[in-house]
N, CA, C and O of each residue as an XYZ file, in Angstrom:
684
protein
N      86.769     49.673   -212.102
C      86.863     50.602   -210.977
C      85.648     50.378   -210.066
O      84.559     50.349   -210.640
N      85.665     50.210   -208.679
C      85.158     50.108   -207.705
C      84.239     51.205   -207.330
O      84.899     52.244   -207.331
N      83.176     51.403   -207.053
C      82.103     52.311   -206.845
C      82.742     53.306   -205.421
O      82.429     54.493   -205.322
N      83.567     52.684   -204.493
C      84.432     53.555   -203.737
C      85.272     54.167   -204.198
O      85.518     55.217   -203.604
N      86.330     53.767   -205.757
C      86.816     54.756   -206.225
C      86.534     55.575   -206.597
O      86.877     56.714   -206.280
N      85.698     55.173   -207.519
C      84.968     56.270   -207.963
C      84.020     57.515   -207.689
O      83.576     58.426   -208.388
N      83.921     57.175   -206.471
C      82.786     58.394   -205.641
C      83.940     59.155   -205.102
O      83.770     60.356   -204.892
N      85.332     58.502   -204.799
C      86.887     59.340   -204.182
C      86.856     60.220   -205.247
O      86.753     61.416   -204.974
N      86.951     59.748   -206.851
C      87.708     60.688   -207.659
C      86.672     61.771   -208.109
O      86.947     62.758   -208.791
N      85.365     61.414   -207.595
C      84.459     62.321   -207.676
C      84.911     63.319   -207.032
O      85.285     64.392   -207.507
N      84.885     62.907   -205.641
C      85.274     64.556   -204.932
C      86.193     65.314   -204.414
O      86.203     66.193   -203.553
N      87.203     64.667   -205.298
C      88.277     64.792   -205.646
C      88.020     66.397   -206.135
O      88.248     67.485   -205.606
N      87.498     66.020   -207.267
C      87.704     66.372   -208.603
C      86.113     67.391   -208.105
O      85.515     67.899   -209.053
N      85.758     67.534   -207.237
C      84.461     68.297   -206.599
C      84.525     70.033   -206.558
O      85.707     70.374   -206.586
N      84.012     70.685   -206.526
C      84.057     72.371   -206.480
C      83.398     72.431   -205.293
O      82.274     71.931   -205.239
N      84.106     73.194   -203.859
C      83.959     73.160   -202.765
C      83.234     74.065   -202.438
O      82.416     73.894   -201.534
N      83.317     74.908   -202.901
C      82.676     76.179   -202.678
C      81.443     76.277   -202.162
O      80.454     75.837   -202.746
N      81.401     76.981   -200.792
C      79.855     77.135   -200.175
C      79.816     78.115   -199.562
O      80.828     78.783   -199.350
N      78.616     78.440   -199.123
C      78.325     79.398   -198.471
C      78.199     79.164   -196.796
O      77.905     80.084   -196.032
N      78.411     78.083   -196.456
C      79.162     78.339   -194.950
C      80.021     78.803   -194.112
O      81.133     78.857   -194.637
N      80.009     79.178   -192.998
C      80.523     80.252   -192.462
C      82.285     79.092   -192.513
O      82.233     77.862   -192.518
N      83.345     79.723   -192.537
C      84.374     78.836   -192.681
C      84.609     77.710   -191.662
O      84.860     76.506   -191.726
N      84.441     78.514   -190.810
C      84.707     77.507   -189.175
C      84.165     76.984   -189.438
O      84.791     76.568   -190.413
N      82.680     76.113   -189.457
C      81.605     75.773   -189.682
C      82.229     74.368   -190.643
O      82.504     73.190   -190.417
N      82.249     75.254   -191.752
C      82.361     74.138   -192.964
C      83.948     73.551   -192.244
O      84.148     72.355   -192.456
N      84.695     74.050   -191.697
C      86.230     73.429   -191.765
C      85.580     71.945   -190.450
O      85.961     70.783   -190.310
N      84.735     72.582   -189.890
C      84.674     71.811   -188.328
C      84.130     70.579   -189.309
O      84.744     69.515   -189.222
N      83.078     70.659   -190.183
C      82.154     69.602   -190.298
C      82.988     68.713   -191.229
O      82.657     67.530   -191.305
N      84.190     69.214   -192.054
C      84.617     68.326   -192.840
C      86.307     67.702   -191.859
O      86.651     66.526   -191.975
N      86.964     68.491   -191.169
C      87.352     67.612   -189.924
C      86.892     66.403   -189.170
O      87.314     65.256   -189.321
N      86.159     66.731   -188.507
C      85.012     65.638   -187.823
C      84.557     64.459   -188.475
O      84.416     63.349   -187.963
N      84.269     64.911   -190.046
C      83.905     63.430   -191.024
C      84.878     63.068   -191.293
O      84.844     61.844   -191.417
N      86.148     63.616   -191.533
C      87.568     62.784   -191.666
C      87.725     61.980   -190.522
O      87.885     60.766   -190.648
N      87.692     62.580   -189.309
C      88.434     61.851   -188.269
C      87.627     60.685   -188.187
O      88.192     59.591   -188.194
N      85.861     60.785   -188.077
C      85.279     59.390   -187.867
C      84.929     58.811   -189.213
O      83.892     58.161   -189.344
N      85.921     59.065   -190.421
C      86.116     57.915   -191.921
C      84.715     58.378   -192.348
O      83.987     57.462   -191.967
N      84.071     59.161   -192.840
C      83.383     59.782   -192.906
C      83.526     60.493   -194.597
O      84.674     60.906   -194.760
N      82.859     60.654   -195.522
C      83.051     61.807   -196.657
C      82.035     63.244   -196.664
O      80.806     63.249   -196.600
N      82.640     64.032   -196.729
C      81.641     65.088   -197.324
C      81.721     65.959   -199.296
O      82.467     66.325   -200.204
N      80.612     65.854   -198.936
C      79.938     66.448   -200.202
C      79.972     67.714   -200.254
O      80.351     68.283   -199.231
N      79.599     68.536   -201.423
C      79.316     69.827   -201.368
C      78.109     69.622   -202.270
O      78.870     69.169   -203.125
N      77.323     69.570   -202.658
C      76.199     68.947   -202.825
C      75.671     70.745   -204.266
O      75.402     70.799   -205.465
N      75.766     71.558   -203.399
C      75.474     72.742   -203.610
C      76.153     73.690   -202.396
O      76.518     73.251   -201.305
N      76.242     75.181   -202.866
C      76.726     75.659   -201.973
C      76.373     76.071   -200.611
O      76.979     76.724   -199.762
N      74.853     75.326   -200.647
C      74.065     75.427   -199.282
C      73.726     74.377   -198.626
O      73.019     74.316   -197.619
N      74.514     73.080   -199.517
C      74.246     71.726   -198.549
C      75.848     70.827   -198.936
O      76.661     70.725   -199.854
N      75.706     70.534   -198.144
C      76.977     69.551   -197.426
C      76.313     68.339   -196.884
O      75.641     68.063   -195.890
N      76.870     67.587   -198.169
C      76.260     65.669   -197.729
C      77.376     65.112   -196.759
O      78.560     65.320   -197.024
N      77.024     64.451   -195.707
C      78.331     63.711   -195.267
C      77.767     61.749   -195.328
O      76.764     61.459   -194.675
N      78.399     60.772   -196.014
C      78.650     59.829   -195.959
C      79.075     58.904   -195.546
O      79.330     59.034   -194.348
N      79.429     57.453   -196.149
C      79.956     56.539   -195.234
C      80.290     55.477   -196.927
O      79.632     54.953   -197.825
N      81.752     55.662   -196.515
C      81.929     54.612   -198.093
C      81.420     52.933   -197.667
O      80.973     52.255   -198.591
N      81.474     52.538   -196.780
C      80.806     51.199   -196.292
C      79.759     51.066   -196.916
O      79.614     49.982   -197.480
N      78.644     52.110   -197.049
C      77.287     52.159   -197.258
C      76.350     53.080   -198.225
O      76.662     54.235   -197.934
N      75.862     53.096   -198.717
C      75.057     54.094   -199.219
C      73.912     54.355   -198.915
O      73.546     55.492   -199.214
N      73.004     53.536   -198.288
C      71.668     53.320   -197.553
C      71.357     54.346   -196.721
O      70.210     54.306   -196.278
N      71.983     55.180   -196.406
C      71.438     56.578   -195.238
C      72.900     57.180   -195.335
O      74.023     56.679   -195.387
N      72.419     58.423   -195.338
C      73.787     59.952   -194.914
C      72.887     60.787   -194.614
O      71.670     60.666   -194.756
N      73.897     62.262   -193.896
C      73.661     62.923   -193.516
C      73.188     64.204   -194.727
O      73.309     64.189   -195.952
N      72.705     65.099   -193.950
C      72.907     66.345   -194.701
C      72.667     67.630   -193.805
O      71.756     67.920   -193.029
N      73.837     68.302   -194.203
C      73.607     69.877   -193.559
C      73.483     70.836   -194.777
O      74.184     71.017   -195.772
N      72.201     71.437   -194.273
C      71.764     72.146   -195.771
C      71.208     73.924   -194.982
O      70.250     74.054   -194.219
N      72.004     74.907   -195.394
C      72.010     76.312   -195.075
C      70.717     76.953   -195.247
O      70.142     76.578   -196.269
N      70.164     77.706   -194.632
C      68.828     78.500   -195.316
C      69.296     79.933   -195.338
O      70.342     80.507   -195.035
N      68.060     80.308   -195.838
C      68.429     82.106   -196.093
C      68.744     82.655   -195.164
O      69.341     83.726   -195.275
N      68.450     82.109   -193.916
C      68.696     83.311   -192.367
C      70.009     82.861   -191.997
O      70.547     83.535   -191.119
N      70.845     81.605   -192.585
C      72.276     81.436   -191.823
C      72.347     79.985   -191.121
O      73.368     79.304   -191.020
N      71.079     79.655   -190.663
C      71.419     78.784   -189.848
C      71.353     76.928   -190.797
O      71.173     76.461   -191.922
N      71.561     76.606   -189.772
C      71.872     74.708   -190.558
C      71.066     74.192   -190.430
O      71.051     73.736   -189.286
N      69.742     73.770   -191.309
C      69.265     72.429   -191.229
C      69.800     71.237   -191.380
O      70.469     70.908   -192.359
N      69.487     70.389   -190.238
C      70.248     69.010   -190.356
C      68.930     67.791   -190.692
O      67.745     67.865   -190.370
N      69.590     66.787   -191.386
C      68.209     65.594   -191.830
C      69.328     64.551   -192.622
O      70.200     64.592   -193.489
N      68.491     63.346   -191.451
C      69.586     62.206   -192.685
C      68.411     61.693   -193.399
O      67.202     61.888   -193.278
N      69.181     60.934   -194.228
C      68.156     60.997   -195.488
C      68.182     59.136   -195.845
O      69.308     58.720   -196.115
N      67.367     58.373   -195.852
C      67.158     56.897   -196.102
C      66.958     56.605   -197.409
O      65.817     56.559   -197.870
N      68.252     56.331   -198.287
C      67.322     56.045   -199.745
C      68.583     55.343   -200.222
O      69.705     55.844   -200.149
N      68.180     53.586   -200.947
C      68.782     52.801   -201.135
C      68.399     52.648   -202.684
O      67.397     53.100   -203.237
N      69.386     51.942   -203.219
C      69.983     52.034   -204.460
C      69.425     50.638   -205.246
O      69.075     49.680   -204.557
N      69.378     50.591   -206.338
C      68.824     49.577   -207.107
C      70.219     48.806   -207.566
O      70.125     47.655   -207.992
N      71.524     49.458   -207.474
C      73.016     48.434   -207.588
C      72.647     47.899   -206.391
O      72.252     46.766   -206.664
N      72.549     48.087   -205.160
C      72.979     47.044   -203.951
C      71.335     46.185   -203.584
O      71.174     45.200   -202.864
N      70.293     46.958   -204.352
C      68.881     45.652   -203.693
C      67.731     45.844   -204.693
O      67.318     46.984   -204.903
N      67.175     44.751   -205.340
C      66.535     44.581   -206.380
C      65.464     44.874   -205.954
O      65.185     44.788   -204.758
N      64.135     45.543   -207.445
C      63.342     45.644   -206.989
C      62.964     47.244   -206.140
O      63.757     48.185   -206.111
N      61.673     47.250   -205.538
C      61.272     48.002   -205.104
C      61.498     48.138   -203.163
O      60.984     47.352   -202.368
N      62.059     48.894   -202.923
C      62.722     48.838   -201.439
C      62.039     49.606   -200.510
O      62.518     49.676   -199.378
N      60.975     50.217   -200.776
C      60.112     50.900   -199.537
C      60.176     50.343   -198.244
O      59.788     51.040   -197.306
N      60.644     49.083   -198.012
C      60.151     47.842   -196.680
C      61.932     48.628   -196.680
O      61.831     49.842   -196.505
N      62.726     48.380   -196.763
C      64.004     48.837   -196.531
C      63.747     50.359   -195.819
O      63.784     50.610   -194.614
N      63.464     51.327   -196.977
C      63.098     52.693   -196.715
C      62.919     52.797   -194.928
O      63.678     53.141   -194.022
N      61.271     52.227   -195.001
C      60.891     52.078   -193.968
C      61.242     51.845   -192.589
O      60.991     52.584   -191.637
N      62.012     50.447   -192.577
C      62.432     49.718   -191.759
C      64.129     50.144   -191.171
O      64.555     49.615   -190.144
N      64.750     50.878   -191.756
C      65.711     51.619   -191.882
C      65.539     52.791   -191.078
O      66.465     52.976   -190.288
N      64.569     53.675   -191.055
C      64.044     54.721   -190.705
C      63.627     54.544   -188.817
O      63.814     55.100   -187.735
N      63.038     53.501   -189.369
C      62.243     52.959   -187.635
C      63.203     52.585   -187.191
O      63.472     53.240   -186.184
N      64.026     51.726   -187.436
C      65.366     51.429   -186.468
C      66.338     52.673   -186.114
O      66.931     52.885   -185.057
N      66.331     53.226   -186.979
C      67.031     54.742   -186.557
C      66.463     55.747   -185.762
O      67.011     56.744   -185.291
N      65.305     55.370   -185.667
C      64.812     56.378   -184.568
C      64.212     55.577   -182.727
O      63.848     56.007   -181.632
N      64.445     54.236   -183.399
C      64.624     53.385   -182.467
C      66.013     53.451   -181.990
O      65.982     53.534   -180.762
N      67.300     53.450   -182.466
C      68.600     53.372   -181.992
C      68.406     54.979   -180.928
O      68.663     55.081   -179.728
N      67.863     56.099   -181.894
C      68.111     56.876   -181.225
C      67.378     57.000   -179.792
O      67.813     57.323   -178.687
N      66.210     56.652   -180.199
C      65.291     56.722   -178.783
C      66.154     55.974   -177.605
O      65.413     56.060   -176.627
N      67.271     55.327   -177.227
C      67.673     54.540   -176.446
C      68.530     55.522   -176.246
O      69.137     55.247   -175.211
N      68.873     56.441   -176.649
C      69.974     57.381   -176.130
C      68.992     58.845   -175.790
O      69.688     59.858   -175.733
N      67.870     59.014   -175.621
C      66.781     60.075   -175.227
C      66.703     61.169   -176.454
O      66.466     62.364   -176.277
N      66.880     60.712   -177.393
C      66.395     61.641   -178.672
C      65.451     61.615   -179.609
O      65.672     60.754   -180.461
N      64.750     62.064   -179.726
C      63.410     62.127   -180.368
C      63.222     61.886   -182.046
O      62.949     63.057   -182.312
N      63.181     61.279   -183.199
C      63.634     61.662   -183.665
C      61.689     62.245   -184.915
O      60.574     61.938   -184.494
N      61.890     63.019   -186.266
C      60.709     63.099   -186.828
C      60.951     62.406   -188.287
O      62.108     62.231   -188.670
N      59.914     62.042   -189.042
C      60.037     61.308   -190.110
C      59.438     61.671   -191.549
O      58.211     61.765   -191.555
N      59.983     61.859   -192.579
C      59.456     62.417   -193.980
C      58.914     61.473   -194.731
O      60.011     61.235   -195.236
N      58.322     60.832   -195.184
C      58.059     60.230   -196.346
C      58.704     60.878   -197.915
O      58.593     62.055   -198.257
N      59.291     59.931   -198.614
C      59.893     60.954   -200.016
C      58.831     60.259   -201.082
O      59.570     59.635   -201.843
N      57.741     60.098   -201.427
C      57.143     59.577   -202.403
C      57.349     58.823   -203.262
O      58.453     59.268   -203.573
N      57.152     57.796   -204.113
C      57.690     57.100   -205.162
C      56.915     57.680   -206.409
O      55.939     57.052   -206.819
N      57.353     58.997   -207.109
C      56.382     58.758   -208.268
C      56.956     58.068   -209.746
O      56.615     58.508   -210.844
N      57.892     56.903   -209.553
C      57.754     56.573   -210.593
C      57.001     55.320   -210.608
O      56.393     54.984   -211.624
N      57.003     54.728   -209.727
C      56.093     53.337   -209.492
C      54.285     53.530   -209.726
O      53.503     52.917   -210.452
N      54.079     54.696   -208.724
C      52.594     55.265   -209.599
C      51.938     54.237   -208.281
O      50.777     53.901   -208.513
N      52.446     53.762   -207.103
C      52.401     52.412   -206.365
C      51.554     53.703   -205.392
O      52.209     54.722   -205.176
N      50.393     53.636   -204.939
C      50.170     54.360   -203.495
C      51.242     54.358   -202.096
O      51.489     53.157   -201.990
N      51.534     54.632   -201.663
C      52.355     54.435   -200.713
C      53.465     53.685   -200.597
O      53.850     52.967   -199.674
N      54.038     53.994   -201.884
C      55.534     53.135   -202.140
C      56.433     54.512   -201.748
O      56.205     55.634   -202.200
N      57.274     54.237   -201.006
C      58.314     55.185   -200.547
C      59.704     54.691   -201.742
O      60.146     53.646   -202.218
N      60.008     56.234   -201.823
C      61.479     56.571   -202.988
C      62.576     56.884   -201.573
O      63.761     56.591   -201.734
N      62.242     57.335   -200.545
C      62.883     57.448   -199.639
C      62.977     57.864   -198.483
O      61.807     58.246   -198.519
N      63.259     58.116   -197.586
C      62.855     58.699   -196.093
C      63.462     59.723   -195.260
O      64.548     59.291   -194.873
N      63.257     60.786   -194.854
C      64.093     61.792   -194.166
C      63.642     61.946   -192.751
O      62.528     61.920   -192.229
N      64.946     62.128   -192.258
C      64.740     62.233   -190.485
C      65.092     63.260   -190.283
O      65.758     63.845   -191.137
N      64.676     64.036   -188.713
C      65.378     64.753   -188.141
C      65.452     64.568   -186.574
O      64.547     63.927   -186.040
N      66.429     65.067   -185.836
C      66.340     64.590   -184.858
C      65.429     65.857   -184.135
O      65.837     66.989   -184.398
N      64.475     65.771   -183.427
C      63.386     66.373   -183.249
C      63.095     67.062   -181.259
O      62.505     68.099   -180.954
N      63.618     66.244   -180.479
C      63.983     66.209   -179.220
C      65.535     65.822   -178.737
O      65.886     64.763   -179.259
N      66.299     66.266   -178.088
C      66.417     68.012   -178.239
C      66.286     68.352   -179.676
O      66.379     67.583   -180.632
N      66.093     69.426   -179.675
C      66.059     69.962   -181.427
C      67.475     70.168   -182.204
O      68.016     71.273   -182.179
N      68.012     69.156   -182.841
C      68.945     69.485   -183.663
C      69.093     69.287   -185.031
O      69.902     68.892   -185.870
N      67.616     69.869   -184.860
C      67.254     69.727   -186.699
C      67.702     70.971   -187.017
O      68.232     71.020   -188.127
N      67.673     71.775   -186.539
C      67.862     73.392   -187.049
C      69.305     73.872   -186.138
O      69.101     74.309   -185.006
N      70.149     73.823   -186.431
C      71.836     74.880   -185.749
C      72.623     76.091   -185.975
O      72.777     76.404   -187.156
N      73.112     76.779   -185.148
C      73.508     77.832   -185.714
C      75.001     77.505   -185.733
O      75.526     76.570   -185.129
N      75.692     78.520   -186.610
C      77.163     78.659   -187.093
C      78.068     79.212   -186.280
O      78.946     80.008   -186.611
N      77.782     78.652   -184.880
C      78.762     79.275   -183.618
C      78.864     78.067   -182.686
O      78.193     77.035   -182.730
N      79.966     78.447   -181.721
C      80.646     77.266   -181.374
C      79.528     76.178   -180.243
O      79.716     75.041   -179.812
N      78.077     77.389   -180.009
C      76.726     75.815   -179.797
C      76.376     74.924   -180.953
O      76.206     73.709   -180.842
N      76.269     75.679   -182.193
C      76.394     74.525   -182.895
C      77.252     73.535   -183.386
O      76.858     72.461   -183.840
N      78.614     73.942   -183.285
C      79.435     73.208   -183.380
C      79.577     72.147   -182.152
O      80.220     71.164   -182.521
N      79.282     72.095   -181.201
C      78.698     71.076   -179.877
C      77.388     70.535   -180.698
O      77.193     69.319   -180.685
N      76.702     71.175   -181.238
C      75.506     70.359   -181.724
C      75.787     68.997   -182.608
O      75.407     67.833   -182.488
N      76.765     69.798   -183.703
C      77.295     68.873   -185.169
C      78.369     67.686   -184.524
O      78.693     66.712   -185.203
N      78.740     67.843   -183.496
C      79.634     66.418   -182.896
C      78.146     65.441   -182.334
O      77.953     64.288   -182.720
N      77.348     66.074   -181.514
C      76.465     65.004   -181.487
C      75.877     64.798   -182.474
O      75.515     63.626   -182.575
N      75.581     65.510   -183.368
C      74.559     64.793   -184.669
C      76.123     63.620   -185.291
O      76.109     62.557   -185.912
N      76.836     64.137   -184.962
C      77.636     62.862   -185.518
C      78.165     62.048   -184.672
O      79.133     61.339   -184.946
N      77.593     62.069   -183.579
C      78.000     60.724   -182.923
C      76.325     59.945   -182.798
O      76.099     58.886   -182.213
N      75.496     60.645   -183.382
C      73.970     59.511   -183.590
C      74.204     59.162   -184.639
O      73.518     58.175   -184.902
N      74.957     59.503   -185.585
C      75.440     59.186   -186.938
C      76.347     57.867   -186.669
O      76.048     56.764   -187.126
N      77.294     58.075   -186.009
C      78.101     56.995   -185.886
C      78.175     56.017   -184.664
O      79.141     55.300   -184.400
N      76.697     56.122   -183.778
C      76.069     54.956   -183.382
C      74.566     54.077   -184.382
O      74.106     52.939   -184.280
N      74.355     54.726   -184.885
C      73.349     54.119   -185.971
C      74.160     53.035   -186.563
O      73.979     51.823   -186.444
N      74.983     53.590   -187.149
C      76.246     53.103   -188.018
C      76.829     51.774   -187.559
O      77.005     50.791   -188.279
N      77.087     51.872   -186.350
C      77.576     50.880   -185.365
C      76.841     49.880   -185.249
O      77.381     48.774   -185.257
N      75.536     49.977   -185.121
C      74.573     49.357   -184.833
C      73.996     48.620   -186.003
O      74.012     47.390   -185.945
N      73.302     49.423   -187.446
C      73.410     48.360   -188.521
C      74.492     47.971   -189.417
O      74.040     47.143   -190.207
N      75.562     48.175   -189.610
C      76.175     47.564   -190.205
C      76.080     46.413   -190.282
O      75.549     45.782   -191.195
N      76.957     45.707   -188.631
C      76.786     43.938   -188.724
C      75.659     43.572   -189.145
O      75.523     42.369   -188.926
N      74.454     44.181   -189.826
C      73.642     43.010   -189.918
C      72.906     43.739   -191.336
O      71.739     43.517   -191.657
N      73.907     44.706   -192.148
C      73.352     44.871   -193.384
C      73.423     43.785   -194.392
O      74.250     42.874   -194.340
N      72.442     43.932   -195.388
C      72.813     42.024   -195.947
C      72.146     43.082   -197.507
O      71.450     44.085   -197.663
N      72.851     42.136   -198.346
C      72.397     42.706   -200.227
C      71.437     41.792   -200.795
O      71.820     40.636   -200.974
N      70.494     42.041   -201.046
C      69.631     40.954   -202.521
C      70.641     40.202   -203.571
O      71.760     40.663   -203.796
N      70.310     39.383   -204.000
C      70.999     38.384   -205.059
C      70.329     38.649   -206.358
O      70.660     38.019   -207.363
């Protein structure tokens, strides 16, 4: 079985249940259907959305106590698709994504996720963005944010556009 099947019969077989407002959750898992897209339920306060092509970066909309949506995609590549220690990936992944975005006037901000199993100083486990100018790191559960969550997914699915042709795997 294929690592795409298997992430299908995962969420398949997933417990949906969240605490998003319905519209909200119905809009965001519409929208990832229509542009081939998966979502997660991660927990009932975050909603992963994906890309079966890839595993190297997704999204995430993750709820806080006051209601509203934090949004952050998240850079973290896998030891099945690239050997070794991948911080230069991490990295370089991150900068091009906020490079793709900067060409369309969006700002974007950058997390470092630490590596503590390497024990390596400044080895990155992974990288989180947000888009920072305009601010659509933070959205609310009404129909501005729902204008918000189509553009966070159309920087989603120009990133996308943009590295694919030239993602390449370790041997």
């Amino acid at each position: 079985m294929d690592i795409s099947s298997m992430l299908n019969e995962y969420l398949d077989s997933q417990d949906k249940t969240n605490n998003f407002d319905d519209s909200t959750y119905s809009f965001i898992v519409q929208l990832a259907n229509k542009l081939e897209f998966y979502t997660s339920v991660r927990t009932p306060n975050r909603i992963d959305v994906g890309d079966h092509k890839q595993r190297d970066f997704y999204l995430v909309f993750e709820l806080d106590s006051s209601g509203l949506v934090v949004v952050y995609f998240v850079f973290k590549t896998d030891s099945l698709t690239y050997d070794g220690e991948r911080t230069d990936l991490h990295d370089c992944q991150s900068i091009l994504f906020s490079l793709c975005c900067s060409t369309n006037a969006f700002s974007v901000s950058l997390w470092d996720i630490d590596n503590s199993f390497s024990n390596i100083e400044g080895e990155l486990y992974g990288r989180f963005a947000m888009i920072s100018q305009p601010n659509l790191s933070v959205i609310t559960q009404d129909e501005v944010g729902k204008r918000n969550i189509e553009l966070i997914f159309y920087i989603y699915k120009d990133y996308q556009s943009f590295i694919l042709p030239y993602r390449c795997q370790s041997s």
